[in-house]
Structure formats: structure tokens, C-alpha cells
BALUM-633893 format. One record per residue (C-alpha): residue in one letter; y, z, x; residue number from 1. Coordinates in Angstrom, 1 decimal. Layout:
N
R, A, Y, Z, X, NUM
...
***
This chain:
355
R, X, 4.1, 39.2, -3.4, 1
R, X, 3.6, 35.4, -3.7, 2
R, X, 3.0, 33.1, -5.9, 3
R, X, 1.7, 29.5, -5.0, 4
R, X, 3.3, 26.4, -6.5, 5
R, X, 0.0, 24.8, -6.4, 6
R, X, -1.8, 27.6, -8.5, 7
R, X, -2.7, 27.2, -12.0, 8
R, X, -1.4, 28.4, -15.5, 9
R, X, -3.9, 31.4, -15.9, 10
R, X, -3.0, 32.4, -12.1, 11
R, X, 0.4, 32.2, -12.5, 12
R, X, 0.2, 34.6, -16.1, 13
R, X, -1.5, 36.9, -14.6, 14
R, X, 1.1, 37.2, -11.5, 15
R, X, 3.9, 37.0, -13.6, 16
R, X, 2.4, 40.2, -15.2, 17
R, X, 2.1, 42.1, -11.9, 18
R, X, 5.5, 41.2, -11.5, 19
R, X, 6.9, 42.5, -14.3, 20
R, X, 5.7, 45.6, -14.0, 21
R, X, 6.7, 45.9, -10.3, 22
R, X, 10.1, 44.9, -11.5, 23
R, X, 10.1, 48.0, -14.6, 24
R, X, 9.4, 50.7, -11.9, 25
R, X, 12.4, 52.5, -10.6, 26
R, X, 14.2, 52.8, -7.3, 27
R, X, 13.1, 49.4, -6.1, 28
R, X, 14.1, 48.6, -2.3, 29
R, X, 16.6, 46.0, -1.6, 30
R, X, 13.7, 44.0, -0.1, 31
R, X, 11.6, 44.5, -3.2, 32
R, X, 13.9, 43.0, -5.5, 33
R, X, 14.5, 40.1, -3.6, 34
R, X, 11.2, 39.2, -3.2, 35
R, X, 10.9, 39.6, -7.2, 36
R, X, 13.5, 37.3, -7.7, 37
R, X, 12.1, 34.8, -5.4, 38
R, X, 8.9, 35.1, -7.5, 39
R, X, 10.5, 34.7, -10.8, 40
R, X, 12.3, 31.5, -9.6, 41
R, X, 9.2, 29.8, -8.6, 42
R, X, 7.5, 30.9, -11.8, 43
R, X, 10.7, 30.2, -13.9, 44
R, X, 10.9, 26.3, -11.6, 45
R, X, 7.6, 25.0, -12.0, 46
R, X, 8.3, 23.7, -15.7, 47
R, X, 12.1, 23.2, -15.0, 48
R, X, 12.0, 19.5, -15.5, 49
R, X, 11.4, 18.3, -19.7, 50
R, X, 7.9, 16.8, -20.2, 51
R, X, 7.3, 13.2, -21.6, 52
R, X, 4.2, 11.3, -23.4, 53
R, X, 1.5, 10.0, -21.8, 54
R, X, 1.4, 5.8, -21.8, 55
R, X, -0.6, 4.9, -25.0, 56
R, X, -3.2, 2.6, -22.9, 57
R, X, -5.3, 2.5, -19.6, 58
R, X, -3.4, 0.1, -17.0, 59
R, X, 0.1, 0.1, -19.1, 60
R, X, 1.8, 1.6, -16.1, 61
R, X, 0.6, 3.1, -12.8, 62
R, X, 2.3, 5.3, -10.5, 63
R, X, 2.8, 5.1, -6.7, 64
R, X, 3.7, 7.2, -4.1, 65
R, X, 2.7, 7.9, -0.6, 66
R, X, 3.0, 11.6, 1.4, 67
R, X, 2.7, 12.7, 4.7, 68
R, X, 0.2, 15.3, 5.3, 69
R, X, -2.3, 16.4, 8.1, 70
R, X, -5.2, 15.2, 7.1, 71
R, X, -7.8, 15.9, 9.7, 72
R, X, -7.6, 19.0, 12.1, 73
R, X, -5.9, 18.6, 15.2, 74
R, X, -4.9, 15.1, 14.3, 75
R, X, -1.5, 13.3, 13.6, 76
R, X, -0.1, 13.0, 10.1, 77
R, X, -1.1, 10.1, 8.1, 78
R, X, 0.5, 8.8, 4.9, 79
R, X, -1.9, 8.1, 1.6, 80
R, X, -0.4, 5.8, -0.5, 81
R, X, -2.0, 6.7, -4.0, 82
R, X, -1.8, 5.0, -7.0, 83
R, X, -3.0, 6.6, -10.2, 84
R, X, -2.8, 5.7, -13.9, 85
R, X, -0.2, 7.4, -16.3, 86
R, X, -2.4, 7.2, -19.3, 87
R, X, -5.6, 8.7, -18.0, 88
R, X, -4.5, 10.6, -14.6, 89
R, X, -7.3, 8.2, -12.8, 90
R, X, -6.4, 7.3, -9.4, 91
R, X, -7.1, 3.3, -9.1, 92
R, X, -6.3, 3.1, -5.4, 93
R, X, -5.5, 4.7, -2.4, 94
R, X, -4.9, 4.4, 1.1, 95
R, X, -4.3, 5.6, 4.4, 96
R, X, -1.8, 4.7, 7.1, 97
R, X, 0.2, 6.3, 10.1, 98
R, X, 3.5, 5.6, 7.9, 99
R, X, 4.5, 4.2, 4.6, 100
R, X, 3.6, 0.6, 5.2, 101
R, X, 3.4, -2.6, 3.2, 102
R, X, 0.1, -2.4, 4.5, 103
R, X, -0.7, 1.0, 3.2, 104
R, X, 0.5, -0.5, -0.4, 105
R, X, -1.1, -3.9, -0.2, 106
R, X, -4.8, -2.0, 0.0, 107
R, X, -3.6, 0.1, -2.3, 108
R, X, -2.8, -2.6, -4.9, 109
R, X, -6.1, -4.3, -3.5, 110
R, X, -8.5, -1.5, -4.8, 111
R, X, -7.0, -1.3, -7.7, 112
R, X, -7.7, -5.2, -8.3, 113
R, X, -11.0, -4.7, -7.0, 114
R, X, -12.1, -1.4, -9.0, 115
R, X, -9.8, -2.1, -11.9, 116
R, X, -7.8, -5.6, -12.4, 117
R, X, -4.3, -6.1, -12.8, 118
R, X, -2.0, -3.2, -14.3, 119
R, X, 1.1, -4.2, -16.4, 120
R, X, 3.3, -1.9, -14.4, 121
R, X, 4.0, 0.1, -11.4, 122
R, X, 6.5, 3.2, -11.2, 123
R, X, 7.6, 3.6, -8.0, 124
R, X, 10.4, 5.5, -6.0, 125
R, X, 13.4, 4.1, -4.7, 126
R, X, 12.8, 4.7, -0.7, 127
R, X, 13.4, 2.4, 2.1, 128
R, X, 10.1, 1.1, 1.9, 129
R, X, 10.7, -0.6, -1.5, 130
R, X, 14.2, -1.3, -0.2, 131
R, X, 14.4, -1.9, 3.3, 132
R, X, 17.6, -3.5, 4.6, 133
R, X, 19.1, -3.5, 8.4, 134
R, X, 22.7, -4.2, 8.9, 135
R, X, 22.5, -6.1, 12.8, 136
R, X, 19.1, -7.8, 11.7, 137
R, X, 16.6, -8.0, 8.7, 138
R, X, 13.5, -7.8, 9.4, 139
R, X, 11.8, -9.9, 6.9, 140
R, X, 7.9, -8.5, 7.5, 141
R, X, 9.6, -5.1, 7.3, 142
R, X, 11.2, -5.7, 4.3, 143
R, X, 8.6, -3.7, 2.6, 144
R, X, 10.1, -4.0, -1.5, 145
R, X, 10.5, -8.1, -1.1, 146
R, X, 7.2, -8.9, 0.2, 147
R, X, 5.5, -6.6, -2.4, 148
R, X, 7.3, -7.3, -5.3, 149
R, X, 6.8, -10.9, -4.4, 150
R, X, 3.0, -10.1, -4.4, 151
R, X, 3.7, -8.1, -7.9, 152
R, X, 6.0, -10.9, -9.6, 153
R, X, 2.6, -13.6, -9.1, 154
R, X, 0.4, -11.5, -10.3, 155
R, X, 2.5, -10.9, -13.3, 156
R, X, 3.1, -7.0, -12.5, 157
R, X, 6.5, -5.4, -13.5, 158
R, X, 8.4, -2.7, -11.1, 159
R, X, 10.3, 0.3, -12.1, 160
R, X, 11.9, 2.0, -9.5, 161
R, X, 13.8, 5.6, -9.6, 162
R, X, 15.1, 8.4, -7.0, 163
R, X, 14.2, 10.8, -9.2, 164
R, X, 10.9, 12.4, -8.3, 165
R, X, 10.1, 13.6, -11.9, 166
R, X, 10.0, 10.1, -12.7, 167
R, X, 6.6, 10.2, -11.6, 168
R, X, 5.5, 13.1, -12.2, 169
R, X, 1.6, 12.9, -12.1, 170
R, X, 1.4, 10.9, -9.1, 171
R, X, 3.6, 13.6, -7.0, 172
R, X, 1.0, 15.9, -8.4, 173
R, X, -1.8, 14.3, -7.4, 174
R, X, -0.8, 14.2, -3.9, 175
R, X, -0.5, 17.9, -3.9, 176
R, X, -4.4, 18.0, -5.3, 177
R, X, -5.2, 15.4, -2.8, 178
R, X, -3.9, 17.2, 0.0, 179
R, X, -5.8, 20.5, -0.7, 180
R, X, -9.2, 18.6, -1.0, 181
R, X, -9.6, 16.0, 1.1, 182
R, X, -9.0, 17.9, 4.7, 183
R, X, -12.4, 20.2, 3.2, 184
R, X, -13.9, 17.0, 2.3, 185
R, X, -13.4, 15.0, 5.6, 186
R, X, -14.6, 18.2, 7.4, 187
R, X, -17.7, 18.5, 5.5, 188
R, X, -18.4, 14.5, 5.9, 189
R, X, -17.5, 14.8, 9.8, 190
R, X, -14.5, 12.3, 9.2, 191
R, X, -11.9, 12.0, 12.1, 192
R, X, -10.4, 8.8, 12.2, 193
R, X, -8.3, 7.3, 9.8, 194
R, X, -10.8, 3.8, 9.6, 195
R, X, -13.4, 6.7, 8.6, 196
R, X, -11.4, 8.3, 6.1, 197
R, X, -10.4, 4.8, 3.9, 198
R, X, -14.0, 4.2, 4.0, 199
R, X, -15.1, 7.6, 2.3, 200
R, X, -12.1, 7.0, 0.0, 201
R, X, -14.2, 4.0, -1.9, 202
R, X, -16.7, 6.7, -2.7, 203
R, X, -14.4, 10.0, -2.9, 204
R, X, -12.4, 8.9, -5.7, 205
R, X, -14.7, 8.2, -8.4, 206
R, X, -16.3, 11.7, -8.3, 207
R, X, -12.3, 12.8, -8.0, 208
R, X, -11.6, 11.0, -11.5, 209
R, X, -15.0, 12.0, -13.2, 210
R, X, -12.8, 16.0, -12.6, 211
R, X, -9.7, 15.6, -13.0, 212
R, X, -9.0, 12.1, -14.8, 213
R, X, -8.4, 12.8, -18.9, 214
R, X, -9.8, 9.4, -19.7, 215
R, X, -11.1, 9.4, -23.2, 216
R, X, -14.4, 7.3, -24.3, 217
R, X, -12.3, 4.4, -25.9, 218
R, X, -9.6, 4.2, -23.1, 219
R, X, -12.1, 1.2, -21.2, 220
R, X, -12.5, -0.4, -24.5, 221
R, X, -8.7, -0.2, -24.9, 222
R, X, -7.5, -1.1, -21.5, 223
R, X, -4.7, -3.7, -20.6, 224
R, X, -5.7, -4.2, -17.4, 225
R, X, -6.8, -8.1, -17.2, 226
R, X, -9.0, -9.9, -14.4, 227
R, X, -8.1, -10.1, -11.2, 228
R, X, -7.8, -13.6, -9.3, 229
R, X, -10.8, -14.4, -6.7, 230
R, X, -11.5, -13.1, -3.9, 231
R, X, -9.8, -16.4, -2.0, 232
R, X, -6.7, -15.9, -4.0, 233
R, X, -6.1, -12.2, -3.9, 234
R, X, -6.3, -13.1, 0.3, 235
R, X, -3.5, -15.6, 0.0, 236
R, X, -1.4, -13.1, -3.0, 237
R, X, -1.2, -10.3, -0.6, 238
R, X, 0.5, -12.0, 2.3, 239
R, X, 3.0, -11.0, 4.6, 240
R, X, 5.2, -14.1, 5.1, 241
R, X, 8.1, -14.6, 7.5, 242
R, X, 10.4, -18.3, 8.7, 243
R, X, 10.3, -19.1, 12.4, 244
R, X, 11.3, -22.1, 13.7, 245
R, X, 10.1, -24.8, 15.9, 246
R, X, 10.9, -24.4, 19.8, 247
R, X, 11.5, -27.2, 22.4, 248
R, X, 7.5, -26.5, 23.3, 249
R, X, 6.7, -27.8, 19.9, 250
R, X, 5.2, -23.7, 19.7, 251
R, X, 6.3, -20.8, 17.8, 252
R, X, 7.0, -17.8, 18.5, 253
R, X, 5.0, -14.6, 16.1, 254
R, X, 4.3, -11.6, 17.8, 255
R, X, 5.6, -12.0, 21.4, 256
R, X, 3.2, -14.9, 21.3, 257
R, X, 3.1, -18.3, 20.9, 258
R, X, 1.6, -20.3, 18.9, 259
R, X, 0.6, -24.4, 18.4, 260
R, X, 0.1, -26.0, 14.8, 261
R, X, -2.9, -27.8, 14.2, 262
R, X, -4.4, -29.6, 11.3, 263
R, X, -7.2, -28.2, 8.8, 264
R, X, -9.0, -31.1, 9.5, 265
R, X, -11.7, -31.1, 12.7, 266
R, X, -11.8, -34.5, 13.1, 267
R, X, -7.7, -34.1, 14.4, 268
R, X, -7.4, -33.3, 18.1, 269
R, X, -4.9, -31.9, 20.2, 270
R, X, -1.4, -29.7, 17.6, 271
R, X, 0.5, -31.2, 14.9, 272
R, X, 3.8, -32.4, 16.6, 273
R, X, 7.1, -31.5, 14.8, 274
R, X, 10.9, -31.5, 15.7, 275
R, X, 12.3, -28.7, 17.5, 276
R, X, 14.3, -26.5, 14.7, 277
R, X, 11.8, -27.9, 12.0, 278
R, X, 11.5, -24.7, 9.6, 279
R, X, 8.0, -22.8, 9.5, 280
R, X, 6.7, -20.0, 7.1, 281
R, X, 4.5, -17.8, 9.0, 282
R, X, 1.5, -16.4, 6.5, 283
R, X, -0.9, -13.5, 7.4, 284
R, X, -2.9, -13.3, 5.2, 285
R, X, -4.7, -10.1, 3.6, 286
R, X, -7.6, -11.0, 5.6, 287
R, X, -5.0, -11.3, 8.6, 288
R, X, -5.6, -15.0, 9.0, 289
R, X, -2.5, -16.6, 11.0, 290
R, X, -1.5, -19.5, 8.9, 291
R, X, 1.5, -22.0, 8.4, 292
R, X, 3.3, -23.8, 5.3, 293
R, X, 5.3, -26.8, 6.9, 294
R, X, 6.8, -29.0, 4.5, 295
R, X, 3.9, -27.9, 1.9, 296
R, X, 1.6, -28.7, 4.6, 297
R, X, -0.7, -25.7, 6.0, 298
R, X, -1.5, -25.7, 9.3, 299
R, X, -3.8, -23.6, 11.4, 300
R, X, -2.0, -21.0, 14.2, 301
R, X, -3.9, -21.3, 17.4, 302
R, X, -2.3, -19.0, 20.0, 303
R, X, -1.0, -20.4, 23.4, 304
R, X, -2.7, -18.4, 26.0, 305
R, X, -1.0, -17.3, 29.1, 306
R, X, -3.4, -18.7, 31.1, 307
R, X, -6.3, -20.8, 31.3, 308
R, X, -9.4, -19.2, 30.5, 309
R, X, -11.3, -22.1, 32.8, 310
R, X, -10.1, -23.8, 35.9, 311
R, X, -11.6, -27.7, 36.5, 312
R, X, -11.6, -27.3, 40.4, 313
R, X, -12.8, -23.8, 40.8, 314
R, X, -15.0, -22.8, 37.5, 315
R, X, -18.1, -24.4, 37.0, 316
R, X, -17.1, -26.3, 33.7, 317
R, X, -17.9, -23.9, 30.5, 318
R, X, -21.4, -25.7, 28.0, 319
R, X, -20.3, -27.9, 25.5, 320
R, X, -20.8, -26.7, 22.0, 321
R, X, -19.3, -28.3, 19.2, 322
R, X, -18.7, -26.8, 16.3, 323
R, X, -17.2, -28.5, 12.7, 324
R, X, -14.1, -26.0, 11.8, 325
R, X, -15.5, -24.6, 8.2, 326
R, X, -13.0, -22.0, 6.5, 327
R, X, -14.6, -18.9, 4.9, 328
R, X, -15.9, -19.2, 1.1, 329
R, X, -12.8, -16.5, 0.5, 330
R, X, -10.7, -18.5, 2.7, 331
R, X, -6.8, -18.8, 1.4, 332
R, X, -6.2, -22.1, 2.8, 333
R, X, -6.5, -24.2, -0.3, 334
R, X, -5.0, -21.5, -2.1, 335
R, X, -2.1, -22.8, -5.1, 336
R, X, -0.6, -19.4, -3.8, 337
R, X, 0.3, -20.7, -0.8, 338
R, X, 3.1, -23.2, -1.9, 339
R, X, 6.5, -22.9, -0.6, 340
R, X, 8.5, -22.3, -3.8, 341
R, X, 5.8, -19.2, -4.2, 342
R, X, 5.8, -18.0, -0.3, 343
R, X, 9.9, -18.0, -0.1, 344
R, X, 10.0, -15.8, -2.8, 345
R, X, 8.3, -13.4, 0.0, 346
R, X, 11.8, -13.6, 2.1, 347
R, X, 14.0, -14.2, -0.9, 348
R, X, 14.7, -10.6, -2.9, 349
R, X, 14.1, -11.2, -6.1, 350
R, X, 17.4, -10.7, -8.4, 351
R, X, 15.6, -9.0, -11.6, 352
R, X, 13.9, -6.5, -9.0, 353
R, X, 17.3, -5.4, -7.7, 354
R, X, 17.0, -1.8, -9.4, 355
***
């Protein structure tokens, strides 16, 4: 006899019925009683933790979490990094990725912005993705808890961390409710890749919260969550930064690549030249733009190519069109975001999110 953890209250009544009168009739096998002890445990567990009050408003505090499932027959596992109000059970964001990634989190905290605005608070747990730390060498685009607590802290978001996974409660719930709909859903919708499956999540979710959220008709009227920043701001906020240095070739190095500074303005030829050890904050931004912050300064990242792509004395010479450098209307580049004091605080863990 079994008894799902996933199954609901009126299910789990009824079997706990059955059981009880398997467990009244006489001369039992060894095997029989153990299985209806296993069953009474998961009955008797499934409420074993103490329940606690919803948040009083819509965007007071917002669970994340990510799990590992198989998503799509035959394919790998993929990690959805969820994020879903306390108050109202809504999920505000979600994503997929083949691990828990910064990345995964970042478009995460991105729909939310976009669908919703800027929640007061996030619970989160305390895994190496929210503090990642490598004794030999620290990875500073790895470190997964600076870079988006630094993205948090500017947009004026609090952090609660906790090992303890009935800390948050309804967001580990929802992942089980996630995982036993959206493999059905993806099959019905013919969704096999993972850029597919983000896609339909922009569409899934609200017909998901119009079931399942308990949002009541004032919570909207009521909510804390206040405007997001534009478009070209939210593209400089949720940036992966990282310090690399000047070489003797006036190029750095980002990637296994290198890489020349030049100057936002197209009537400046030929890279910005600076001295060798002269300090550089590398910023991708949301967009994943390649940018640098020099002294305040930010400088375009135009990669050094292995080769040329033309040569004078064997290529007829390539046409000559010129075109004025113009940076995208949602552009980061003038961004207030992008200012030194704020970018450091990317690499720099911040001492009131040390949890």
C-alpha cells in the first residue's frame, strides 16, 4: 500500500482509513506491518513541521528556490529557479538553467521586475550558490550570493537566508506542483529545449496563478511592490562584474580572450591606452554587453581576434562602410548604476548580508 507525499488531504483521509483497518485485522505478516508503519509515518510526517502566518501584503516577502528535475523526456536535468509570493502563493518569476546559476536567479528577479516591480524581500536558502567561497581561488563571477545581493542591496531588496528548508515552505511546495505539470505541459506544447521552455514560462504562469495563487481582490490594491527602474537601468542592475588588470599589450584578458578598451565616442580611433597593472572592472551586462569602468570612465570591450579577418596583399580590400557607433535606447552605458563605488560592491561581500 502507498501513499504519495504529493497527494492531497481528502486522498490521504481516505488511505489513512484503508489503513487502519488493514492494521485492526489479525494475524498480519511481518511484511504487512512494516509496510503499515511506513504508511503511517508518511501520513503522520507530512504536517510534522508547525505552520506559520501568511505575510499580511502582496510583494512583502518572496521566496526562492531552484530544483533539479527532468523536465523534458529523454533530456538532461535542468534547474527552475522559482520565485513565488508568501502572501498570495503567486509565482512572480521563474526560470530555467542546466544548474543553479546567478543566471537562472538574475531572470528570475528580472520577470519579477517586469510582471510585478520590486518586492521588499526575498527568503532564500543558505546553499553555495548564495555563498560561494573557494579556498585556492575565488571566483568572483561565481560568487553567486555577492553579485546578487549586490544587485538586491541597489534596488533596495532585503535577504533572509536559512538551511532550514521549512523556512520556505511554499516555495519548496511549489516546485513539487511544478514538477508534476510542466513535463505534461511541455509535451502537449511540443517543447524540447530549454530556450523553448523559458519562453512558454511567460505564458504558463499566469494561467498557473489564476489556480492555485490565493490572491484576494484587494491584495493588487494593497501591494508593496513599487516600480521597477527602466529598462536601461535594470540592464546595468543585473550585472555580473569582475577586476582584471591591464597587461603589457595594453589588453585584457575575460574569457580566454582578449580584449582592447575603446572610447564611447566614434569620433576616437584606434583603444584607449593605459598602464600595464592599471585596475579594470569587467561589466556584462544583463543584456551581455562587454563593458569596462576605468577610473569612472566606461569604455567599450572590443575583442582581439586571433587573426586578421583581411589580408592587404592577398584579399581584395573589404567595401568601406562607415557607420556612427549609436548605443541601444536600453543601452546601460550612461547608466548612474555603473559607478565604481556601486560596481565593487559586486566583488566586495557585503557585511550586513553575512547571514
Amino acid at each position: 500500500m502507498l501513499v504519495s507525499p504529493c497527494s492531497k488531504r481528502a486522498t490521504k483521509r481516505q488511505m489513512e482509513k484503508r489503513i487502519r483497518a488493514e492494521a485492526r485485522k489479525e494475524n498480519l505478516s511481518k511484511t504487512q506491518s512494516e509496510h503499515i508503519n511506513v504508511a503511517f509515518a508518511l501520513l503522520d510526517g507530512a504536517d510534522a513541521h508547525p505552520r506559520r502566518p501568511r505575510s499580511k501584503y502582496f510583494g512583502e516577502t518572496v521566496q526562492m528556490d531552484a530544483s533539479e528535475y527532468r523536465w523534458v523526456k529523454g533530456g538532461i536535468k535542468w534547474h527552475l529557479h522559482v520565485a513565488i509570493d508568501d502572501a498570495t502563493s503567486e509565482v512572480v518569476g521563474a526560470w530555467f538553467d542546466t544548474q543553479e546559476t546567478l543566471n537562472g536567479y538574475y531572470n528570475t528577479l528580472y520577470m519579477t521586475l517586469k510582471l510585478y516591480g520590486i518586492p521588499s524581500q526575498f527568503l532564500t536558502d543558505r546553499r553555495t550558490v548564495f555563498e560561494y567561497s573557494l579556498k585556492a581561488k575565488k571566483d568572483e563571477e561565481k560568487d553567486t550570493f555577492t553579485q546578487f545581493s549586490a544587485a538586491c542591496r541597489t534596488l533596495g531588496i532585503a535577504i533572509k537566508c536559512s538551511s532550514v528548508p521549512q523556512f520556505k515552505g511554499r516555495v519548496e511546495r511549489v516546485n513539487k506542483t511544478l514538477q508534476g505539470r510542466l513535463p505534461t505541459e511541455f509535451i502537449r506544447n511540443n517543447i524540447t529545449t530549454m530556450e523553448e521552455a523559458n519562453a512558454f514560462l511567460w505564458e504558463y504562469l499566469p494561467k498557473h496563478n489564476e489556480k492555485f495563487s490565493v490572491k484576494l481582490a484587494d491584495d493588487s490594491k494593497k501591494s508593496v511592490f513599487l516600480d521597477p527602474p527602466a529598462d536601461e537601468e535594470i540592464n546595468a542592475i543585473l550585472a555580473v562584474v569582475c577586476q582584471r588588470v591591464v597587461d603589457c599589450g595594453n589588453s585584457i584578458k575575460y574569457h580566454n580572450k582578449y580584449y582592447q578598451l575603446y572610447s564611447q565616442d566614434p569620433n576616437k580611433r584606434g583603444p584607449e591606452l593605459y598602464k600595464k597593472g592599471t585596475r579594470v572592472l569587467v561589466i556584462k551586462a544583463f543584456d551581455g554587453t562587454l563593458l569596462a569602468n576605468v577610473n569612472d570612465v566606461i569604455c567599450l570591450l572590443i575583442e582581439v581576434e586571433q587573426r586578421e579577418k583581411n589580408s592587404k596583399e592577398f584579399d581584395p580590400p573589404p567595401p568601406k562602410v562607415k557607420k556612427p557607433y549609436k548605443p541601444a535606447s536600453d543601452h546601460p552605458w550612461r547608466s548612474r548604476y555603473l559607478s565604481s563605488h556601486i560596481l565593487e560592491t559586486h566583488i566586495n561581500k557585503p557585511k550586513d548580508y553575512e547571514l
